[in-house]
ZAGUTOR-564692 format. One record per residue: residue in three letters; x, y, z of N, C-alpha, C in turn. Coordinates in pm, whole numbers. Each point is the difference from the previous one (the first is absolute). Example, Ala and Ser with C-alpha at 12.3 -4.5 7.8 and 13.67 -1.06 7.14 Angstrom:
("ALA" (1319 -569 780) (-89 119 0) (90 120 0))
("SER" (-35 105 -72) (82 119 6) (-77 109 73))
//
This chain:
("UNK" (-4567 11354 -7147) (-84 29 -114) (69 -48 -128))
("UNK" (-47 -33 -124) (-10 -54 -111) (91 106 -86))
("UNK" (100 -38 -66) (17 151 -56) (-33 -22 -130))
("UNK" (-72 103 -34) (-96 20 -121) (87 34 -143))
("UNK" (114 -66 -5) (69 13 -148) (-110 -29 -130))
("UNK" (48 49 -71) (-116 -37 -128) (106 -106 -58))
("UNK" (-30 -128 -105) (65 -42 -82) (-60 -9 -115))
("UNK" (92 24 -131) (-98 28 -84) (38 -151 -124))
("UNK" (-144 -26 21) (29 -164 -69) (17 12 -175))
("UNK" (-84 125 -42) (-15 54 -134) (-20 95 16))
("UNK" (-11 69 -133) (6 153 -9) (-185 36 61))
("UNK" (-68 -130 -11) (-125 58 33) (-70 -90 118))
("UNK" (74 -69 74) (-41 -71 104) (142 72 122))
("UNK" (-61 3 131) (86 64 102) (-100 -48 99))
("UNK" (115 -86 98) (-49 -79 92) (105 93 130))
("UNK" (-59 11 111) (68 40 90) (17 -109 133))
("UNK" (107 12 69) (39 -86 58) (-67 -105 66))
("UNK" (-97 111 50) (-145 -74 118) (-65 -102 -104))
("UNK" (-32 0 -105) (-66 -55 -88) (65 -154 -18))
("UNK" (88 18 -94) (130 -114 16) (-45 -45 105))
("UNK" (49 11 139) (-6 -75 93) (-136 -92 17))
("UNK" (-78 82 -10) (-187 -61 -4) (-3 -110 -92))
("UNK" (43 19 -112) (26 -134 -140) (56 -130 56))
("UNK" (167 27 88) (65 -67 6) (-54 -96 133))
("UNK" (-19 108 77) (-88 -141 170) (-120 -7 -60))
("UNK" (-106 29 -57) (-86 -97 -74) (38 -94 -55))
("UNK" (78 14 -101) (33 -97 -86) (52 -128 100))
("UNK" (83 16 97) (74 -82 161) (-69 -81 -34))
("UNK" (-165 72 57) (-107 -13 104) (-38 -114 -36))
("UNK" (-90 11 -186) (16 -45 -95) (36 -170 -17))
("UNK" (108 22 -27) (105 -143 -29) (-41 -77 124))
("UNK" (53 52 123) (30 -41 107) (-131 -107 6))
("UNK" (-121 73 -19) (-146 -35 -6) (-17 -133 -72))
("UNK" (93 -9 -140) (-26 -92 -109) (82 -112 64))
("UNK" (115 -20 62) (93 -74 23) (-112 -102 109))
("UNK" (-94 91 61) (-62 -124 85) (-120 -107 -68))
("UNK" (-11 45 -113) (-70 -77 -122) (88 -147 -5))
("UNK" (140 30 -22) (88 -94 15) (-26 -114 56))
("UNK" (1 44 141) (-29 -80 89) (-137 -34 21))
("UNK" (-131 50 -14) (-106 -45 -104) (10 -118 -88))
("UNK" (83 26 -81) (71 -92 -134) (23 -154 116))
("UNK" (89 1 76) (64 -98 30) (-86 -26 149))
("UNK" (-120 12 37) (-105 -24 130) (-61 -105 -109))
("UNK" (-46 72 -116) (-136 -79 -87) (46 -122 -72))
("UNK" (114 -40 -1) (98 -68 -56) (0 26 -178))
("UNK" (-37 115 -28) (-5 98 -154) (111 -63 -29))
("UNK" (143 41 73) (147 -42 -92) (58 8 153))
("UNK" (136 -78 -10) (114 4 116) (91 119 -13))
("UNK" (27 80 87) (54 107 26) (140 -67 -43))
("UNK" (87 -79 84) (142 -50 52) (-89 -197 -7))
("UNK" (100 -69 -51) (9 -132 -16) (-36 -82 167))
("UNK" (-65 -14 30) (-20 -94 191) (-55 174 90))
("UNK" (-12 47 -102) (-66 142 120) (-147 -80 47))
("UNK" (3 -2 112) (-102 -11 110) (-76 45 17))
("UNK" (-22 130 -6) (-30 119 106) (-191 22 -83))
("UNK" (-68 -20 58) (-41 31 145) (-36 -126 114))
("UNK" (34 -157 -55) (-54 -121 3) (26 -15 160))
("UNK" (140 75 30) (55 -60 126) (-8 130 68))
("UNK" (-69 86 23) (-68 92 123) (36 -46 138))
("UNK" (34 93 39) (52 -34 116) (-138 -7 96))
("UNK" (-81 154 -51) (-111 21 77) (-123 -73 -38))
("UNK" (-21 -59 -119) (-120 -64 -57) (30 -139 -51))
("UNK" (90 -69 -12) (26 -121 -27) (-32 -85 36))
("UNK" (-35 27 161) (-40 -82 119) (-174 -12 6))
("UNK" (-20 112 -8) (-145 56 7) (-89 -97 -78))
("UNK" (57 67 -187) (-90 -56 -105) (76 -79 -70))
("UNK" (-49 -43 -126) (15 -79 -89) (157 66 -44))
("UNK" (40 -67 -129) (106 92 -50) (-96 51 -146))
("UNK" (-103 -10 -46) (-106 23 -128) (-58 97 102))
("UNK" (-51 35 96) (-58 124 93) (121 120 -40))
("UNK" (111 -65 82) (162 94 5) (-50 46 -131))
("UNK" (30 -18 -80) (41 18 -132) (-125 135 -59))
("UNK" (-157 -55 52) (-79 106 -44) (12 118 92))
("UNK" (48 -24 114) (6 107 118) (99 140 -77))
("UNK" (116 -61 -39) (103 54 -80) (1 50 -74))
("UNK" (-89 -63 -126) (-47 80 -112) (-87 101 9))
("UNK" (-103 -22 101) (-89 152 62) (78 113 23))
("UNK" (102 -52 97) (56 129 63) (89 11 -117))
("UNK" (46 -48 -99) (148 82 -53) (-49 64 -107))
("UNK" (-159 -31 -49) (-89 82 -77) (-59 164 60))
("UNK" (-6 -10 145) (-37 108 83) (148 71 -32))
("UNK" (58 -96 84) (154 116 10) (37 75 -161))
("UNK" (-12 -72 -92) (31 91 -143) (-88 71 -16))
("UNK" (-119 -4 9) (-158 134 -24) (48 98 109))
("UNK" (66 -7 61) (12 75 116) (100 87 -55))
("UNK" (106 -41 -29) (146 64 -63) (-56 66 -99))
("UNK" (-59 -94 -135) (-21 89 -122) (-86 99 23))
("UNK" (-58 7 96) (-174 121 -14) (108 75 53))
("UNK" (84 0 135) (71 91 46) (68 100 -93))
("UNK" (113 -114 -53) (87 80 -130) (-134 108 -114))
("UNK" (-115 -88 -8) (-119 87 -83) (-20 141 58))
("UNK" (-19 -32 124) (-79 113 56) (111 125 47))
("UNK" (151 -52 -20) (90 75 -4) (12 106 -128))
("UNK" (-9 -78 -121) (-23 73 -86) (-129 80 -43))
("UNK" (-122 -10 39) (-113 55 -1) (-4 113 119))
("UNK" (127 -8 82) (-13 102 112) (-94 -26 100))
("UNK" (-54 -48 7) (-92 -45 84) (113 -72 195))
("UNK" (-63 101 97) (100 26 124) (-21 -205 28))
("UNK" (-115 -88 -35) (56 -115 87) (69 -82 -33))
("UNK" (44 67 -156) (99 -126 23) (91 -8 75))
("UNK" (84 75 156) (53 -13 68) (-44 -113 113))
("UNK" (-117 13 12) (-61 -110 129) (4 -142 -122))
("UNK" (-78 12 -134) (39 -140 -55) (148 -50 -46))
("UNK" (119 71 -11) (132 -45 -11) (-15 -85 166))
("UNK" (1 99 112) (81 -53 150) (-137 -177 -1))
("UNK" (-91 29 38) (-137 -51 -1) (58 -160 -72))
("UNK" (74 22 -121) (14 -85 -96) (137 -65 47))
("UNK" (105 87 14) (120 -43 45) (26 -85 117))
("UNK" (-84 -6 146) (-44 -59 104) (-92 -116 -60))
("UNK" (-74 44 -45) (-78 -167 -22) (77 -110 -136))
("UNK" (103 76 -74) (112 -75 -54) (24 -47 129))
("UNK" (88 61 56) (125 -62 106) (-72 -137 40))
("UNK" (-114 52 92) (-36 -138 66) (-23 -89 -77))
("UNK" (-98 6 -139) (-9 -91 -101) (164 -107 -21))
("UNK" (124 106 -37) (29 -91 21) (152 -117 132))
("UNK" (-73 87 108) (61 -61 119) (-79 -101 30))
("UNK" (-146 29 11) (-94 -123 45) (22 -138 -133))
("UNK" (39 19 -141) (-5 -104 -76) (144 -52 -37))
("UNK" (114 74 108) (119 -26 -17) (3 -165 73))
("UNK" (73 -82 3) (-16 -110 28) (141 -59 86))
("UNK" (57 136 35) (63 27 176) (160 -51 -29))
("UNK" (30 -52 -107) (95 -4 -54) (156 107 -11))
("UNK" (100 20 28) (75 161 -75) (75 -50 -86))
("UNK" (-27 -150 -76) (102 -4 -168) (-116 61 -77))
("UNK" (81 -7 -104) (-95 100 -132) (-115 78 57))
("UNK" (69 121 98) (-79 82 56) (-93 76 -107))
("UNK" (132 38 -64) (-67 95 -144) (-87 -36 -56))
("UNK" (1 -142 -36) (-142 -72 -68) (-126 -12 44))
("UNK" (-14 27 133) (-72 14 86) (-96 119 28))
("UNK" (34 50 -50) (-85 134 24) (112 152 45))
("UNK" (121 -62 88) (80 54 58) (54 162 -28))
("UNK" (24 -2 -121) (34 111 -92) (-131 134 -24))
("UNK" (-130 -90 -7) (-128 56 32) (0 81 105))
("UNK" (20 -53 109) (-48 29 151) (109 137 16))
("UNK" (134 -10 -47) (65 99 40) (-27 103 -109))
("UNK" (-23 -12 -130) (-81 134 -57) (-71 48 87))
("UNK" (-129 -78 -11) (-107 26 118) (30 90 143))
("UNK" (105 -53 21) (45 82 139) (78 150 -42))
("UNK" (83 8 -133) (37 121 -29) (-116 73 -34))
("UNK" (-112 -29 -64) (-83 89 -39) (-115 46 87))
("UNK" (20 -102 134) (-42 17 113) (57 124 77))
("UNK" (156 11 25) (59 72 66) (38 177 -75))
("UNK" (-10 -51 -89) (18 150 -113) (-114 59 29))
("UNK" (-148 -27 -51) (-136 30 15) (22 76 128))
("UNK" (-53 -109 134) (-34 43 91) (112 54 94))
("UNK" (152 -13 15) (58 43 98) (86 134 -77))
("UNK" (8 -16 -116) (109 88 -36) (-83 78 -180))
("UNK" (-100 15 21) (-121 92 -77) (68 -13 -96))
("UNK" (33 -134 -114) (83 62 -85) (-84 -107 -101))
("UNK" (-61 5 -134) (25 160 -90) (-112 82 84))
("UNK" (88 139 -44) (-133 112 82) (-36 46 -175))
("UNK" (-138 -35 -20) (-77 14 -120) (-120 65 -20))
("UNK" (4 121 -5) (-121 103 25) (-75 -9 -122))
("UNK" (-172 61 9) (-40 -23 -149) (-47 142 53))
//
């Protein structure tokens, strides 16, 4: 259980612990959500992430399939899904509302694959890749569902 310390931010605002916590994995949820805009950014060719970044052109799973102008819109769909997914989550965290638990996990899984399927099978500049993504994704995977953590009651 949560232990319910009060902290007192001002003499007339008093946030207690559980609260804090709700701010702070929203807020995660949040960012985490915006960062796939990023990669949005660099599908639509908006701006280059990293100088010769690739990514999504050379797909390991779709390169073959479609075009690399297909790749590219396939990418921008999903990394637009995957951030609506994060930010409504982090939203609906703060509105209390119980789903944003199914839209964090919901969101975090269809990250991952987003970006394993547009990884382009490579392990240099893993990180640039999505790499760093996927293992958030998997912590906020494994916290959530195996180890109930944050426990956030409304």
């Amino acid at each position: 259980m949560l232990n319910i310390r009060k902290v007192v931010v001002s003499n007339r605002l008093t946030l207690k612990f559980a609260d804090m916590l709700k701010i702070v994995t929203g807020l995660v949820f949040i960012l985490h959500g915006l960062v796939h805009i990023l990669y949005f950014g660099q599908s639509a060719h908006f701006f280059e992430l990293k100088e010769g970044f690739k990514w999504p052109k050379n797909s390991w799973a779709f390169s073959h399939i479609f075009s690399k102008k297909a790749v590219r819109i396939i990418a921008c769909n999903f990394c637009i899904l995957s951030a609506l997914g994060f930010v409504a989550g982090g939203i609906a965290l703060f509105a209390e509302n119980t789903n944003w638990y199914d839209l964090i996990i919901g969101s975090a899984v269809f990250s991952s694959i987003l970006f394993i399927l547009f990884w382009d099978g490579q392990f240099d500049h893993f990180d640039n890749k999505g790499g760093i993504g996927v293992l958030i994704n998997a912590a906020i995977f494994v916290l959530l569902v195996f180890m109930h953590w944050p426990v956030i009651n409304f």
